[in-house]
Each structure stands twice: as structure tokens, then as C-alpha cells.
N, C-alpha and C positions, 0 to 999 in steps of 0.2 A: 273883726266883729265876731266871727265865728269861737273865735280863741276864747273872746272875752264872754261871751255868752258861756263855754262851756266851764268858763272858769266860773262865773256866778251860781251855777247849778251846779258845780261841784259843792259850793261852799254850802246851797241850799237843798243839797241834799244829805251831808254829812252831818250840820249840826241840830236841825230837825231829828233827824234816826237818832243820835246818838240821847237827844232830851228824851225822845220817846225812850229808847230804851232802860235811860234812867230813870225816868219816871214809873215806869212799871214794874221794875225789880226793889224800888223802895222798898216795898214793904215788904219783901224777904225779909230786912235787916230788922224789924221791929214786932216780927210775929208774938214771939213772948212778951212783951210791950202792952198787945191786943189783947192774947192771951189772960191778962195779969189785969186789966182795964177792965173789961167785958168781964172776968171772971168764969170764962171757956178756955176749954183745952186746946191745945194745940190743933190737935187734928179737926176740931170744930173751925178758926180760925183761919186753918189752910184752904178750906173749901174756896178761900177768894180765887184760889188759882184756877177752877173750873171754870167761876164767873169771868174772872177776865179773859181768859180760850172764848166763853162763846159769845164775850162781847164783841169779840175781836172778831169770830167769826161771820158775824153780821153786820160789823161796820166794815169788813172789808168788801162783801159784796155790795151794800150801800152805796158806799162814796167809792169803787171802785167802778161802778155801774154812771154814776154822775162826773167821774173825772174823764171819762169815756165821750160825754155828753158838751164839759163847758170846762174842760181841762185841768191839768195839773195842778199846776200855779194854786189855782183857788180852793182846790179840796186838800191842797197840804195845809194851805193856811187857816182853814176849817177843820182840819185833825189835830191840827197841833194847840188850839182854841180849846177845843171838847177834851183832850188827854189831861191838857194844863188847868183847866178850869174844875173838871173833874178832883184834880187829884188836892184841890185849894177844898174846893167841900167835902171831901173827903175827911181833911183836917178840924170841920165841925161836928163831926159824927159823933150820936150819943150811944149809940147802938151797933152790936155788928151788922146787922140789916141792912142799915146807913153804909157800911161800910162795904159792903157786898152789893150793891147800889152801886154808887161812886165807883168803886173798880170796876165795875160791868162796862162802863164809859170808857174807863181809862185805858180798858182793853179797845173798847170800841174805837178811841180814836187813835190810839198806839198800831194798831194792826191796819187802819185807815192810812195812815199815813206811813206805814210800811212797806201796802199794798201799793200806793202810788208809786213811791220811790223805785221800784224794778221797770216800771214802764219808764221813767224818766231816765234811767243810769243807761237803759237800749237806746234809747232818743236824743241823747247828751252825748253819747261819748259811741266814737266809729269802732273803737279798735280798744282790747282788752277790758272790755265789761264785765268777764270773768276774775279776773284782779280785784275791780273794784266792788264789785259786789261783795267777796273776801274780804275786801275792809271795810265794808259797809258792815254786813254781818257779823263781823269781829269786833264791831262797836260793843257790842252787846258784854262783851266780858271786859271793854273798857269801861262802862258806865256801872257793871257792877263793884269793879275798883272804885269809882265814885263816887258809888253810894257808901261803900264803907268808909272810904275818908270822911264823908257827910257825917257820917252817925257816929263817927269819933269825936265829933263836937258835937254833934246834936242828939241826943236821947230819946228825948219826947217824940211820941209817935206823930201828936197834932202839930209840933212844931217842924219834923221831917217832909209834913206830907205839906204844911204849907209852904216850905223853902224849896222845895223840889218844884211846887206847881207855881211858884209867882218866878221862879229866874229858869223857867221852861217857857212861860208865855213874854219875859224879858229876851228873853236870845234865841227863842224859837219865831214868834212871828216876827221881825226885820227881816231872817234871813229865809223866811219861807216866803216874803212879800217881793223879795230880790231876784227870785226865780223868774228865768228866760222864758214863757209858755211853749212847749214840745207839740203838741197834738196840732196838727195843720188841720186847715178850713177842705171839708169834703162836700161832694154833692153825695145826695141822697144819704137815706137813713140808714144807718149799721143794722143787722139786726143778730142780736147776743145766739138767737136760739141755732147759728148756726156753726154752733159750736160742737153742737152736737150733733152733726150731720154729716153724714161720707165721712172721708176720710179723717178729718175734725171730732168725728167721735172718741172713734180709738184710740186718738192721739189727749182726748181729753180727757177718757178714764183712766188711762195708763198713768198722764204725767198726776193724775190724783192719787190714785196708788203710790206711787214713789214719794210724793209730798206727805200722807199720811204716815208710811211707813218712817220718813224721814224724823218726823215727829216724836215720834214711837221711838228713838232712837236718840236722838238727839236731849229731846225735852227731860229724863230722867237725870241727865248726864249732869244741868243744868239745875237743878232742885235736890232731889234728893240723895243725891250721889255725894255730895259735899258733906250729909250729914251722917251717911254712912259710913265715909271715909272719917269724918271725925271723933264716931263715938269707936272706931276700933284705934284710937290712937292715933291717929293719921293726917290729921287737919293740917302737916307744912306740906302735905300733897297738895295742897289746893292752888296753893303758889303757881306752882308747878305746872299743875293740871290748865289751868286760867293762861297761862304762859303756852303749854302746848296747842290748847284749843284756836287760840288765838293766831298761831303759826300757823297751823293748818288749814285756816278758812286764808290766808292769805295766800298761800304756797297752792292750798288745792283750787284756788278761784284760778290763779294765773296758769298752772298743770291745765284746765278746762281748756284754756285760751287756746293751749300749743298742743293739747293732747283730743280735744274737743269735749263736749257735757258728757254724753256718753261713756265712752272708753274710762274715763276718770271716777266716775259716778259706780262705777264698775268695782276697780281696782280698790277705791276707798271702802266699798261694800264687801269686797271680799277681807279687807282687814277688818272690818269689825263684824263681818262674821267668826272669824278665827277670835280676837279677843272675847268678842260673847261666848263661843262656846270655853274659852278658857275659864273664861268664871263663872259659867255657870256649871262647871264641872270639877275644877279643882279647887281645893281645903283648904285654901287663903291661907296660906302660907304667904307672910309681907311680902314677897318676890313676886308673887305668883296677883296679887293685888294688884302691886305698881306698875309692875309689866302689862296685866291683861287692861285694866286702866287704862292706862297711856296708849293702847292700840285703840281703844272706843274714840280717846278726845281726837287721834289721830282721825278716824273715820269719820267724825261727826264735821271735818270740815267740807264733803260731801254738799253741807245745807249753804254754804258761803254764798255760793253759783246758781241754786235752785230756783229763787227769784227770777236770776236775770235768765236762765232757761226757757223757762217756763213763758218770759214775758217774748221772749225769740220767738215761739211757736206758735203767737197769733199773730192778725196785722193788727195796727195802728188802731182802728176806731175802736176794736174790742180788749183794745190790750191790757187795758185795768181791770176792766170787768172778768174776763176770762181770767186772770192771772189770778183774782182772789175768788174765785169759784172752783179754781183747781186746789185753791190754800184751804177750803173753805170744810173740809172732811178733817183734813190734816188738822188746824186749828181747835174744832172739834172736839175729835179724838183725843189728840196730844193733849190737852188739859186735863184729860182722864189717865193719860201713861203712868204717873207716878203711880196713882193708885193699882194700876194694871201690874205695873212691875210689882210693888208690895205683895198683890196678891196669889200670884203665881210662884213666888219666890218660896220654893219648898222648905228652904231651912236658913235664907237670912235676906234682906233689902238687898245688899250685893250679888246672889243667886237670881232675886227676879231682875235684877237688870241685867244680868247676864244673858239669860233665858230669853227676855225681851230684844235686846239688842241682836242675839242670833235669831232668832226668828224676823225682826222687821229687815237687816240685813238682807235671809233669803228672800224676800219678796221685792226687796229693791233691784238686786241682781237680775231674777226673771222678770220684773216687769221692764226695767231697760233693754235686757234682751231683747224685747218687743216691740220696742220703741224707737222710729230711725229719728237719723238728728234731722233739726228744722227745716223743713223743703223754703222753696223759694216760696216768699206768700204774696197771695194777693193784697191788690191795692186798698179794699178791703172788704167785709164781709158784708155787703150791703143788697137792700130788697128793691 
């Protein structure tokens, strides 16, 4: 029974994540699409990616705060409703407005049901949660493979964003309805604010610092970096880069397992300090590109584990809740990185993310410095 339970929540936690992740990276693939509709610039256009960071950032506290309350099970199948439903109106949009609208959701339930997913994968599974979490998080650049096969048959922005959202709510809620419920029946009431208390403080601004900075790091890697690599000639890096990234959230989830969060979280930080400061210091010379490059996507699987981390270091009644209130800066922020990078970047987009990624680097480093691995927790945090 236990088998068969963890086999079911495997299956409803992997292809939930992976529709969310498709469903929010659509519209990368049809920016100029919007662009070209609206008759706005690009960079007008892009601003969606802000809205969905800070939809994301308050549906995680939301429904992370209520799966807390009446479980799992039901607030995935209520994330995965809101992302899918979202992104089908989205495809009626007359306006960018509308459109900035509807991804505000899409974020909202995408990061909703994100948030869950870490509390469930510690609650599911006894033993290497650090693995899976790597593959869970490494969905993310399988769905953006996805979405480009999608958009090689389909063009049309209205027609992407409805095919996306009707065979997201087709194959997302059965398998989010399949789901084993994780959160056991407690006496007395949780209560969230003692997360910030004693020892639970420190440990909650820390793991926020390292999730932001993780952002900061990761997020540009993700977006803008692909377009930067393109316009210097570069675009069969991306293969590559998507291939790298993708090893590494696998490879540095299961390292976490055998090596623990910390020690790991460490080691990947100190490599992409070193590749940040290589680009943001050397004349891109194509060596010196690919090289410093390839040590960022190396680092960035650092984020693979962060989830299931994070979701370690509370107990049980709080552990959605807490998990997306640590995400919840990170989120935030990160929506703003790219631009962050752009603008610090003294002499090109590849420079500010140099610049960014050694800088959020150092801060990941000393704040795990400071941070011990997850004590033994109580039964839970309750008044």
C-alpha cells in the first residue's frame, strides 16, 4: 500500500509540475507574436515576466498557507484549475492588459502548485528527495523543449495559449485528483508566526536570502541568456546549455542526498562564482563564453534541491506555508533579475549576468555558512 501510494504521488507530482512549467514558459516562444498583435515593443511585452513572478509570489503564500490547513491533494487540483484556466483566457485577449491579467494567474497558480509540490515530494518519498526534486526542477527545461516542438506546429499566439491550457487541465487534473493526501490529522492549531521565532527565525531569513539570491542567479540564466547567446552567433549553445542545466539539477539534487544541502549548495556556489566573475571580467572571446557559461548552467543546479530544503527545515503543519514565504522574496525579486542584470551590465547583457551571478553567488555562500542543516523538528508548531 505504501508502494502503491508513493507510486501514485509520484505520477501526481511529476505531471502537474511539468504542465505548470509548460504552461508558463509558452509565451516565451510567441513574444514577437504579441509584439506584432498589440503593436508594442518587445520590451513592453516582456513585462509579463514581472507579472507572473508576483503572481506567483502570492499564490504561493495563498494556497500554500491553505494546503497547510485542508491539504495537498486539493490545493494542487485548485493550482492546476487556475494556471489552466488562466492561460485558455489568456488566448481571448484583446489587449496586452488582458494579457498581463491572465499571466498574473498563470503565475499564480504555476508557483501554487510548485509551492505544494516540495511539501509533498518530503511526505512521499523517505529517502533521496534530493534526486527527485533535480528531476522535478529539471522539468522546467524539459517543458521548454515542449513548448518549442508546440510552436513548430502552432504559431498563433491565441491558438498556443489555448492548446497549452485545455491539454493542461486534460492531463493535469486526473493526475492531480490521484494524489495520496500527505498532511496527517493534528490536534490543535499550527500557528505560521512561529516561524519567526527563536531559533525559526534565523533559520527563516537565511534560507530567504539563499532562495532570493538563488533567483538572482538562476532566473537570467533562464531568459535572457539564451538571447544573448543568440545574437553573438551562439544559439547551437542552447542545445547544450538546456542539456547541461538539466544534468545538473539531476546530478546536484542526488550530490545533496550523499553530500548533504549545505556542503553542495556550497560547492555549486563557489562555481559559479568563479564563472561569474569570468564573464564579467573577460572580452568574450567564444572560449571564454562557452566556458564561463557552462560553469553558471553547472551552478544553477544548486536550485534543483532548494525546494525540498527548504521544505526539510519546517514541520509538517507549516510546511507549505513556510516553504512559499521563504520562496516568497525570491519570487519577487527574481522577476526583476533580468532587468537587474541588463542594467548593471557595464558594456553588454553577458557582463550584467556575469556581474549578477558573482555577486548572488557570494551571498549564497556566506549565508549557508550560517546556516546548520535541518535539526530534528518538532511534531509541529502549534499554540
Amino acid at each position: 500500500m505504501i508502494d502503491e501510494k508513493r507510486a501514485t504521488n509520484v505520477i501526481g507530482i511529476l505531471i502537474p509540475f511539468t504542465l505548470s512549467a509548460y504552461t508558463i514558459l509558452s509565451i516565451s516562444m510567441v513574444l514577437k507574436e504579441l509584439a506584432l498583435a498589440f503593436n508594442s515593443p518587445i520590451s513592453v511585452v516582456s513585462l509579463v515576466f514581472p507579472m507572473d513572478f508576483i503572481g506567483g509570489a502570492i499564490g504561493g503564500v495563498v494556497v500554500g498557507r491553505l494546503a497547510d490547513r485542508f491539504g495537498r491533494k486539493m490545493l494542487t487540483v485548485i493550482s492546476v484549475i487556475i494556471f489552466s484556466a488562466s492561460a485558455i483566457i489568456a488566448s481571448f485577449s484583446r489587449s496586452l492588459i488582458d494579457i498581463y491579467i491572465a499571466w498574473f494567474f498563470v503565475g499564480f497558480g504555476v508557483n501554487a502548485e510548485n509551492g505544494v509540490a516540495y511539501p509533498l515530494i518530503v511526505e512521499s518519498l523517505s529517502s533521496q528527495t534530493g534526486l527527485f526534486g533535480g528531476l522535478v526542477q529539471g522539468l522546467y527545461y524539459v517543458a521548454f523543449g515542449i513548448d518549442s516542438l508546440t510552436y513548430a506546429f502552432i504559431h498563433s499566439w491565441k491558438s498556443i495559449f489555448l492548446f497549452v491550457g485545455v491539454l493542461s487541465l486534460a492531463l493535469g487534473l486526473p493526475s492531480s485528483l490521484a494524489i495520496k493526501e500527505t498532511l496527517k490529522p493534528k490536534e490543535g492549531k499550527s500557528d505560521i508566526r512561529g516561524i519567526f521565532k527563536g531559533g525559526y527565525a534565523k533559520k527563516t531569513l537565511l534560507l530567504s536570502i539563499i532562495i532570493t539570491a538563488s533567483f538572482m542567479l538562476v532566473v537570467p540564466l533562464l531568459s535572457i541568456a539564451p538571447a544573448a547567446l543568440g545574437s553573438a552567433n551562439k544559439s547551437w549553445l542552447l542545445t547544450i546549455m538546456s542539456i547541461v542545466g538539466f544534468a545538473s539539477f539531476l546530478f546536484s539534487g542526488y550530490a545533496s542526498d550523499i553530500l548533504g544541502r549545505k556542503k553542495t549548495t556550497i560547492i555549486l556556489s563557489l562555481i559559479g562564482l568563479v564563472g561569474g566573475l569570468l564573464l564579467a571580467l573577460l572580452h568574450y572571446a567564444e572560449i571564454d563564453i562557452i566556458a564561463s557559461m557552462l560553469l553558471l548552467y553547472i551552478s544553477s543546479g544548486l536550485f534543483a534541491y532548494e525546494g525540498v530544503w527548504v521544505s526539510e527545515n519546517y514541520s509538517e503543519d507549516v510546511r507549505a506555508s513556510a516553504s512559499n514565504i521563504v520562496f516568497l522574496f525570491g519570487r519577487l525579486i527574481g522577476g526583476f533579475s533580468p532587468s537587474i542584470a541588463i542594467l548593471i551590465g557595464t558594456r553588454s547583457i553577458i557582463n550584467g549576468i556575469g556581474l549578477l551571478s558573482f555577486l548572488s553567488s557570494l551571498i549564497i555562500i556566506f549565508s549557508s555558512l550560517c546556516l546548520k542543516e535541518a535539526d530534528k523538528l518538532p511534531a509541529y508548531l502549534g499554540i
